[in-house]
C-alpha positions as CSV (number, residue, x, y, z in Angstrom):
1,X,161.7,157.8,11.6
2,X,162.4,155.9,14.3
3,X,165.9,156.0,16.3
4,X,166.2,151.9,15.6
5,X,164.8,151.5,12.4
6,X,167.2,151.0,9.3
7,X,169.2,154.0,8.4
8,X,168.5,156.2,11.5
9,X,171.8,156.3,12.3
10,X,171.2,154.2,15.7
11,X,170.5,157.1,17.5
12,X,170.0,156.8,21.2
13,X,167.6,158.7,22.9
14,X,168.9,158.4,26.2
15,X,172.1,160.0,25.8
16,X,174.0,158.8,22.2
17,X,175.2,155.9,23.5
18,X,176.0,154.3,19.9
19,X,174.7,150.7,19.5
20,X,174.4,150.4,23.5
21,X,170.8,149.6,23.9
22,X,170.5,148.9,28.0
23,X,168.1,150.7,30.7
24,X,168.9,154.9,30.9
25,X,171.4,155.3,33.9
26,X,168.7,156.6,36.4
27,X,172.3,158.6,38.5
28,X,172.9,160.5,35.5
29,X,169.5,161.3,34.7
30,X,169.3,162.9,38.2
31,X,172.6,165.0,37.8
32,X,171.4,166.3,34.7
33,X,168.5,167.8,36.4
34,X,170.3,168.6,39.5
35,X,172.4,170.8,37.0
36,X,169.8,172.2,35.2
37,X,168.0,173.6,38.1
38,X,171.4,175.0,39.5
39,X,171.7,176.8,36.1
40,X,168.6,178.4,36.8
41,X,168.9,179.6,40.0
42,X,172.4,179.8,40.1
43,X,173.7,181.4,36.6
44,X,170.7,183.6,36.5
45,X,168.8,184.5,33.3
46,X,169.5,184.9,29.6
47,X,170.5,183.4,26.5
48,X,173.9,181.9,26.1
49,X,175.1,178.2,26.7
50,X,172.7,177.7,29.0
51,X,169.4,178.6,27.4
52,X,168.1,175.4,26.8
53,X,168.6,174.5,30.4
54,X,166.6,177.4,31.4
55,X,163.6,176.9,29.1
56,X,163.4,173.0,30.9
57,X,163.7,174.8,34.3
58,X,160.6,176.9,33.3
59,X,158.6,173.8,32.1
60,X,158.9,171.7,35.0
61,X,158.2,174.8,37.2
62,X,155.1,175.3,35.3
63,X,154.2,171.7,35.9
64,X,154.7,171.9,39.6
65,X,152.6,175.0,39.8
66,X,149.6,173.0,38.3
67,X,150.1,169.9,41.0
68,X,149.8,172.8,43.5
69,X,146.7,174.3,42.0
70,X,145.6,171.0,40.9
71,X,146.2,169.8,44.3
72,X,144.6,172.7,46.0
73,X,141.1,172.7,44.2
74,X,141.2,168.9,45.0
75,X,141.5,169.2,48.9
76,X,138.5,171.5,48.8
77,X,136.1,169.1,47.4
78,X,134.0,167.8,50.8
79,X,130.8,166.2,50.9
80,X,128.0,166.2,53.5
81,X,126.1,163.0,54.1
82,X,122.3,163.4,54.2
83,X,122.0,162.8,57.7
84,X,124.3,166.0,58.4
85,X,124.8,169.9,58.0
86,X,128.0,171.5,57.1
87,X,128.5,175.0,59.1
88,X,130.8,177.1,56.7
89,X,133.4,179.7,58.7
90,X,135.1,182.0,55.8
91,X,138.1,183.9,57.5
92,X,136.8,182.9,61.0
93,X,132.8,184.5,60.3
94,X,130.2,181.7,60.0
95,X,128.5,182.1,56.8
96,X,123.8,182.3,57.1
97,X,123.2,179.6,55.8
98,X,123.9,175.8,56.2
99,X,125.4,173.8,53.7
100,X,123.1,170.8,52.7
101,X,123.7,167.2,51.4
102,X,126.1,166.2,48.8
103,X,129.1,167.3,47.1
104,X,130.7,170.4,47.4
105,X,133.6,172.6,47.2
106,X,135.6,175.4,49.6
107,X,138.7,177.3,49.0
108,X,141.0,175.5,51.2
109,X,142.6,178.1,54.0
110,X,140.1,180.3,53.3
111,X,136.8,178.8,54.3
112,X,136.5,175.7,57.0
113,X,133.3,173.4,57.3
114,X,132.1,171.8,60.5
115,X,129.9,169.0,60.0
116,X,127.1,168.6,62.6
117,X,124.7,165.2,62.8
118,X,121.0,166.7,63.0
119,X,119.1,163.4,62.8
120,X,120.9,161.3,65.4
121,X,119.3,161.4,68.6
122,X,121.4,161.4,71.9
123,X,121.0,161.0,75.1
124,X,121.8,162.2,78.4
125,X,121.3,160.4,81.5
126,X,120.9,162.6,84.7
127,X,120.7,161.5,88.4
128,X,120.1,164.1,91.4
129,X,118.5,164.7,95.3
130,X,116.3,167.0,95.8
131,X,113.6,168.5,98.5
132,X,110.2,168.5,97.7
133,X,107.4,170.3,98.0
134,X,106.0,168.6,102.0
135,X,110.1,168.7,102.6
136,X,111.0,165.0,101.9
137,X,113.9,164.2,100.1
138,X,113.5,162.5,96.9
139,X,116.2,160.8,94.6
140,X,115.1,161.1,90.6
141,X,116.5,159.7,87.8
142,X,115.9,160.8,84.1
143,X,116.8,160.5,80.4
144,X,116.9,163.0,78.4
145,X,117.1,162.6,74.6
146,X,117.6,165.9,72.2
147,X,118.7,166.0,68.6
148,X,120.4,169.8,67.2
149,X,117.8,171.4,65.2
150,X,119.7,174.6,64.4
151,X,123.4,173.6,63.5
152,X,124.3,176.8,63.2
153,X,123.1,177.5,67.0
154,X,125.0,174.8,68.2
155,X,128.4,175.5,66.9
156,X,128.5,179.3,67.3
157,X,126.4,180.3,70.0
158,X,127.1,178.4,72.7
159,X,130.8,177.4,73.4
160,X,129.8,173.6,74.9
161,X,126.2,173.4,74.5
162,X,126.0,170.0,75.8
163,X,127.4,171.4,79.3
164,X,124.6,173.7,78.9
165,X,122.3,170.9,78.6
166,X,123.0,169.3,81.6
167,X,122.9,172.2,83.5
168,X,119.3,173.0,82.5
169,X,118.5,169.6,82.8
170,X,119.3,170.0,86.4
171,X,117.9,173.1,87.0
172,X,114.6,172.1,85.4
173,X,114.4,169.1,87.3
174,X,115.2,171.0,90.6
175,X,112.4,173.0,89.8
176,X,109.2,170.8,89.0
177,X,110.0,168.5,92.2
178,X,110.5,171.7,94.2
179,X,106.8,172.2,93.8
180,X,105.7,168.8,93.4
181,X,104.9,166.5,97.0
182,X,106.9,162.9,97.4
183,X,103.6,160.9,97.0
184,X,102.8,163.1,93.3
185,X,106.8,162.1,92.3
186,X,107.1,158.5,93.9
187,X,103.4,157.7,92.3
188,X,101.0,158.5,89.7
189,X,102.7,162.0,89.3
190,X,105.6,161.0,87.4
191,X,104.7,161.2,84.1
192,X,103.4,164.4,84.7
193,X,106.7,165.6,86.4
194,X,108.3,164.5,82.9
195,X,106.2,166.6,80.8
196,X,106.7,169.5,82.6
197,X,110.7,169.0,82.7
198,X,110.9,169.0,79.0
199,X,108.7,172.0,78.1
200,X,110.6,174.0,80.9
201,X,114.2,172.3,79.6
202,X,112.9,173.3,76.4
203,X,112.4,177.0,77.2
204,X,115.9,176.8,78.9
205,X,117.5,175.4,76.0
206,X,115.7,177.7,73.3
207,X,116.5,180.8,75.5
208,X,120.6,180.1,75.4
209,X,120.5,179.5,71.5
210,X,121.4,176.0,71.9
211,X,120.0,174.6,68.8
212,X,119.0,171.7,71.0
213,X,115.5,170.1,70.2
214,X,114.4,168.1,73.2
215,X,112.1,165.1,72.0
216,X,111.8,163.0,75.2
217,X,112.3,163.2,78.9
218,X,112.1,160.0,80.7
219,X,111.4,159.8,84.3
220,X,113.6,156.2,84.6
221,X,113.5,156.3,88.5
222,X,111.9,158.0,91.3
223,X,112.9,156.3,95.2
224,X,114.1,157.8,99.1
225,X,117.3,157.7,99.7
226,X,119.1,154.7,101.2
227,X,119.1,155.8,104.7
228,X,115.1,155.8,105.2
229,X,114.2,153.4,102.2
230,X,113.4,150.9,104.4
231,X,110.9,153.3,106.6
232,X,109.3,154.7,103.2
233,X,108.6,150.8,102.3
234,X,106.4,150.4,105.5
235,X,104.6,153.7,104.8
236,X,103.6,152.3,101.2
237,X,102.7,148.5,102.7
238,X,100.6,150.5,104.6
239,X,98.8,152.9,102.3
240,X,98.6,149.6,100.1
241,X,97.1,147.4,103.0
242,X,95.0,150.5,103.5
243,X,94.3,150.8,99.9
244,X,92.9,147.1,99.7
245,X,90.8,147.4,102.6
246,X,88.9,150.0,101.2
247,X,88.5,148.1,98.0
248,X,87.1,145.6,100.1
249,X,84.8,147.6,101.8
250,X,84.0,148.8,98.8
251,X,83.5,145.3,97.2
252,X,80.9,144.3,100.4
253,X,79.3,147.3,99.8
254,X,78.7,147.1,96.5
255,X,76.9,143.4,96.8
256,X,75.2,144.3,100.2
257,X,73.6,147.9,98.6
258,X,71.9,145.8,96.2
259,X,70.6,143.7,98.2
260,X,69.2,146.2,100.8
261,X,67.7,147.7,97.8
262,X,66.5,144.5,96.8
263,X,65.1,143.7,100.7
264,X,63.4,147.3,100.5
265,X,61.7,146.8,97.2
266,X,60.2,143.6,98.4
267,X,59.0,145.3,101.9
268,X,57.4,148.1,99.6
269,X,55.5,145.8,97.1
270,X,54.4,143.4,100.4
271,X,53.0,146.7,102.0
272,X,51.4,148.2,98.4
273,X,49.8,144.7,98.4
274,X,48.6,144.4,101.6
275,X,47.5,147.7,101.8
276,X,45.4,146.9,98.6
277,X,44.5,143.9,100.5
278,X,42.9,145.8,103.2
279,X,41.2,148.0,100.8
280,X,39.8,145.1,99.1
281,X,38.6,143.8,102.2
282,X,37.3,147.0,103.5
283,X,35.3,147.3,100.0
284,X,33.8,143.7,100.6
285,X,32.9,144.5,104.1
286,X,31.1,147.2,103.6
287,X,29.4,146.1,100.4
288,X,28.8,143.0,102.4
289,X,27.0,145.2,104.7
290,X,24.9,147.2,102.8
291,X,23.5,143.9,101.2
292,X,22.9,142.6,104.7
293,X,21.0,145.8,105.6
294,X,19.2,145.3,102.7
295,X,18.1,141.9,104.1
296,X,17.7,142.3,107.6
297,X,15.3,145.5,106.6
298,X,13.1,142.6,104.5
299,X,13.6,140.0,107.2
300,X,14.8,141.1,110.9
301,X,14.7,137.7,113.2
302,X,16.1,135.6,110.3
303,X,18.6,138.0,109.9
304,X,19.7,139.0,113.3
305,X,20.0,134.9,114.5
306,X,22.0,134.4,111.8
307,X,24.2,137.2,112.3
308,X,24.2,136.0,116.3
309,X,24.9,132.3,115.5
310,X,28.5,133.5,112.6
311,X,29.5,135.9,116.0
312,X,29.4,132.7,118.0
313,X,31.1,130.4,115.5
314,X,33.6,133.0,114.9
315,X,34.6,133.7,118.3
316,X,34.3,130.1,119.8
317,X,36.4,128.6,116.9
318,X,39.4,130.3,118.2
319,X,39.1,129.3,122.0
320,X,39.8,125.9,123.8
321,X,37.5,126.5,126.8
322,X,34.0,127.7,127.0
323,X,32.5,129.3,130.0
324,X,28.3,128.8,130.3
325,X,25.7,130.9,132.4
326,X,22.9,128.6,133.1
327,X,20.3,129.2,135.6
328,X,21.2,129.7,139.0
329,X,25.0,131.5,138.5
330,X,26.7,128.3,138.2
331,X,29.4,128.5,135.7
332,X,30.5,125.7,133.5
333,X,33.5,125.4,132.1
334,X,33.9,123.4,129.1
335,X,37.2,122.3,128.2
336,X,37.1,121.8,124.3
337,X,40.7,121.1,124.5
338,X,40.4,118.5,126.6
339,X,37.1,117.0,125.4
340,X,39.3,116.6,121.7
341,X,42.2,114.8,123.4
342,X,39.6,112.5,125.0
343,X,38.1,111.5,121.7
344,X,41.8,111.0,120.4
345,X,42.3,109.2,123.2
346,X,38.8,106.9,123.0
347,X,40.1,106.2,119.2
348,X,43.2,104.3,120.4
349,X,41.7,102.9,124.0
350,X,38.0,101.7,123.2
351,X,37.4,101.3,127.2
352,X,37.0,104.6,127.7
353,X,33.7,104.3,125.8
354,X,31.4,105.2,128.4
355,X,33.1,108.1,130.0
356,X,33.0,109.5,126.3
357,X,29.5,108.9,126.3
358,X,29.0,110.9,129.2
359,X,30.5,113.8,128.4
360,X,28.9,113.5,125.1
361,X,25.5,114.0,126.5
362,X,26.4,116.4,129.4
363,X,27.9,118.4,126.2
364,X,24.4,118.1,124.3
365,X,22.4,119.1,127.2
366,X,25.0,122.1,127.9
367,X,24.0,122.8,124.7
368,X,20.4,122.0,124.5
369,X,19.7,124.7,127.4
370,X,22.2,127.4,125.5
371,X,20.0,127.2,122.5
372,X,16.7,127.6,124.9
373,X,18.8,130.2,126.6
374,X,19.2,132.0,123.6
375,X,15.9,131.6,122.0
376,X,14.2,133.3,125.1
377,X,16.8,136.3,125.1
378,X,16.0,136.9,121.2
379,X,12.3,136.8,122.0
């Protein structure tokens, strides 16, 4: 039944106030259970007046020792993202193995969890001088970018591992340009110089238990220092200027080549075709010759003038003057070159008829006795 329905006797549960029905006084609900607690701790156990009072005192301490536990099991509830690894210490000893994604739980106090990132990748930027191999001094710069591959490794073994990075980082570095010459690092030689730097980091890193994974070393910047910059830009105009001079050379020497091969092929196919000229010409010859043996043994006068008359023709057509032996030693010199520019000449001026017609006929009487002259020395 309840307290306010009909015949309840108007029964008040907040402390018998009759037919008052306001708010519970909130001051004396607190001194009630200031007294109860100081009737536990204070009039000690037992049954008696205060019995009742005791029994509450034990409720609400069982209460508060659930919050606690309650309260305890609930702080130990983590979880690890997926992108991380939880490192577990239990009474200050790291436990094998680490913990992986999701939800979990530890006994608060008792066991701790570091949380390490294994998939962002981070970076280290590192800037030094340094002597190289031919003893120049060189200023490199470099990236480095590692991710932790063992999270274990990098919270326990190594008190500041990143520290331990850098330092490698610059011992490696020291190392590979120590042995490398200023034109290898300034030039082509730079990407090796890289390479090498982050397998020998590597080795550094994997033999101090960093749990460091190096993916990348980046040589950003390779240059002199300040205080000869300016000489070390003549030296490479220079080896540049040089450079493109001997691409140029190499240019003309690539079109002339050809064409001395080209000049040389010609000269060797004119020489294979006038040596197969000659040959031909040698073969006709004496071909021709054996025919004409063949005919001067069936007819020897016919043959021999003939032969004397194509020596004449062929060694007079070349010559502009003809000497003549006629009886009595006189010598006669006949000026064909002249005798032609007088006939030009008697073309364009028809006065000169008669002098034309004279040396016509001292020409066919020249002549005339040559033949005679000829036919007496044959007989």
């Amino acid at each position: 039944m309840a307290w306010n329905e009909p015949g309840g006797g108007n029964r008040d549960p907040w402390g018998g106030r009759g037919g008052d029905q306001g708010p519970p006084d909130l001051d004396e609900a607190f001194r009630k259970l200031q007294a109860q607690l100081s009737g536990i701790f204070g009039k000690g156990r037992g049954g008696g007046p205060g019995g009742g009072d005791v029994k509450a005192a034990g409720g609400l301490l069982g209460l508060g020792l659930g919050l606690i536990v309650l309260l305890y099991f609930g702080l130990g509830v983590y979880q690890v993202d997926e992108q991380e690894r939880g490192v577990v210490f239990r009474f200050g000893a790291v436990q094998e193995d680490p913990v992986m994604p999701g939800l979990h739980w530890n006994p608060p106090i008792i066991d701790r969890v570091e949380k390490v990132n294994v998939t962002r990748v981070q970076s280290h930027e590192h800037s030094a001088q340094m002597l190289t191999e031919d003893e120049n001094i060189v200023e490199v710069s470099l990236t480095v970018q590692w991710v932790i591959n063992d999270p274990k490794a990098f919270v326990v073994e190594v008190r500041n591992p990143v520290t331990s990075l850098v330092h490698a980082t610059e011992s490696a570095l020291r190392h590979v340009v120590g042995g490398s010459e200023m034109d290898q690092a300034m030039t082509e030689g730079r990407e090796a110089i890289g390479l090498e730097v982050q397998e020998r980091l590597q080795n550094y890193l994997d033999r101090y238990r960093t749990g460091i994974l190096v993916s990348k070393v980046n040589i950003d910047r390779t240059s002199p220092p300040n205080q000869v910059r300016e000489a070390f830009d003549d030296v490479q105009k220079a080896k540049e200027d040089e450079q493109r001079v001997i691409n140029e050379a190499n240019a003309v020497a690539e079109s002339v080549v050809p064409q001395a091969r080209g000049e040389a092929q010609k000269q060797i196919e004119r020489a294979n075709a006038y040596r197969d000229q000659v040959t031909a010409r040698a073969d006709g010859e004496a071909e021709r010759f054996t025919k004409l043996l063949k005919e001067y043994q069936g007819a020897k006068g016919v043959t021999r003038d003939r032969l004397y008359i194509d020596t004449m023709e062929s060694v007079l057509g070349n010559t502009s003057k003809i000497m003549v032996d006629v009886d009595g030693n006189n010598m006669m010199m006949l000026p064909l070159e002249q005798l032609q520019k007088a006939g030009a000449a008697a073309a364009v001026a028809p006065r000169n008829d008669d002098i034309v017609q004279d040396l016509a006929d001292e020409i066919r009487d020249v002549n005339d006795r040559a033949d005679a002259e000829r036919d007496r020395a044959i007989r």
